[in-house]
N, C-alpha and C positions, 0 to 999 in steps of 0.2 A: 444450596446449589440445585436441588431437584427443583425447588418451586422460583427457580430463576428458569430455570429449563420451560416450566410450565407458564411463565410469563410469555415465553418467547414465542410457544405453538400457538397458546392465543393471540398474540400480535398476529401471526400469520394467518389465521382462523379469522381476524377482524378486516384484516386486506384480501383475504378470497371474500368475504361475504360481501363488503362492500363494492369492492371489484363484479360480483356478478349481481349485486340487485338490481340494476338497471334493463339487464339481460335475461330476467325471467318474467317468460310470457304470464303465468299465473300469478294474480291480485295475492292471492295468499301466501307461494313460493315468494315475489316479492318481499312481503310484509316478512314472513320468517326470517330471512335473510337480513334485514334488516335490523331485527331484535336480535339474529345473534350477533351481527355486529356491533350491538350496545352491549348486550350478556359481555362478547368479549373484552371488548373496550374496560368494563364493570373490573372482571377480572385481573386484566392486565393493569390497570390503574392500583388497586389493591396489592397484588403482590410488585409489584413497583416501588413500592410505599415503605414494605416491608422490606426490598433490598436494601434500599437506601438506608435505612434504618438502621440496619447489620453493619454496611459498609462504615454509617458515621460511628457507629459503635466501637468496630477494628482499630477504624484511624484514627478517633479519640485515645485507646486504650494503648496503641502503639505510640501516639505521640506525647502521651502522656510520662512515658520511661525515659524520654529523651531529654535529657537538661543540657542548657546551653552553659560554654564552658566559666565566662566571668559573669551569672545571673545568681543574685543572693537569694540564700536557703528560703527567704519567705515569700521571693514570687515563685521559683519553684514549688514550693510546697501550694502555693494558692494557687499557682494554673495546672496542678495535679486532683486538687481539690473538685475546683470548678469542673476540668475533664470527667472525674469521676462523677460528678453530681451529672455532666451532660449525658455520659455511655448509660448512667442508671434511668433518664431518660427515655433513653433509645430504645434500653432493654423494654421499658411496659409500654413504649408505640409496639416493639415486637412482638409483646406476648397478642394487646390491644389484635392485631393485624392479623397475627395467627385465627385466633378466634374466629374472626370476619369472614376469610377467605372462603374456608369450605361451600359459605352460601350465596357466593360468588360463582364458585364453581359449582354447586346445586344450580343453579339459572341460568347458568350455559350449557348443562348436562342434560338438555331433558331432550326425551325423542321427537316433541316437534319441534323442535328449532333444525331439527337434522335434517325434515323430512326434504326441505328445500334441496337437498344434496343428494338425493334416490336419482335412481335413472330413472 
């Protein structure tokens, strides 16, 4: 939940930069401005990846307890099978994605991409 939270201030962070690169008189405030809108982009893409991930995990794991009422024991048991081999999936794109992220967020964290944003 935190790092959907954290998806979301970078989406906004990708649409302020972009929204003002056009609007800053300085070659280099430009230029800043621009790389955080990729930094952003970077990030939000990434943990994006990683919701999803979770979410198809949930709904695999929740659909998967669910049998329908006249389906015999061995398509149940094989689309439980399959679900669980999909969520076990899901789970090492999550771990995968975890990993990643931090240096995602290292490269949109750094003081000059801010400086764009000083009065």
């Amino acid at each position: 939940t935190a790092l959907h939270e954290v998806r979301i201030e970078a989406k906004r962070l990708r649409y302020l930069s972009e929204a003002a690169a056009p609007f800053l008189a300085s070659s280099p405030h430009r230029k800043a401005a621009k790389v955080t809108a990729e930094a952003a982009t970077d990030l939000q893409d990434v943990l994006g990846q990683l919701h999803d991930a979770a979410v198809t995990e949930q709904w695999l794991r929740a659909a998967s307890t669910r049998a329908p009422g006249r389906t015999k024991v061995a398509v149940v048991f094989a689309a439980g099978l399959a679900a669980g081999e999909l969520a076990t999936r899901a789970q090492k794109r999550q771990r995968a994605l975890r990993k990643k992220w931090p240096a995602a967020w290292a490269r949109l964290h750094t003081g000059e991409l801010h400086r764009w944003m000083e009065p």
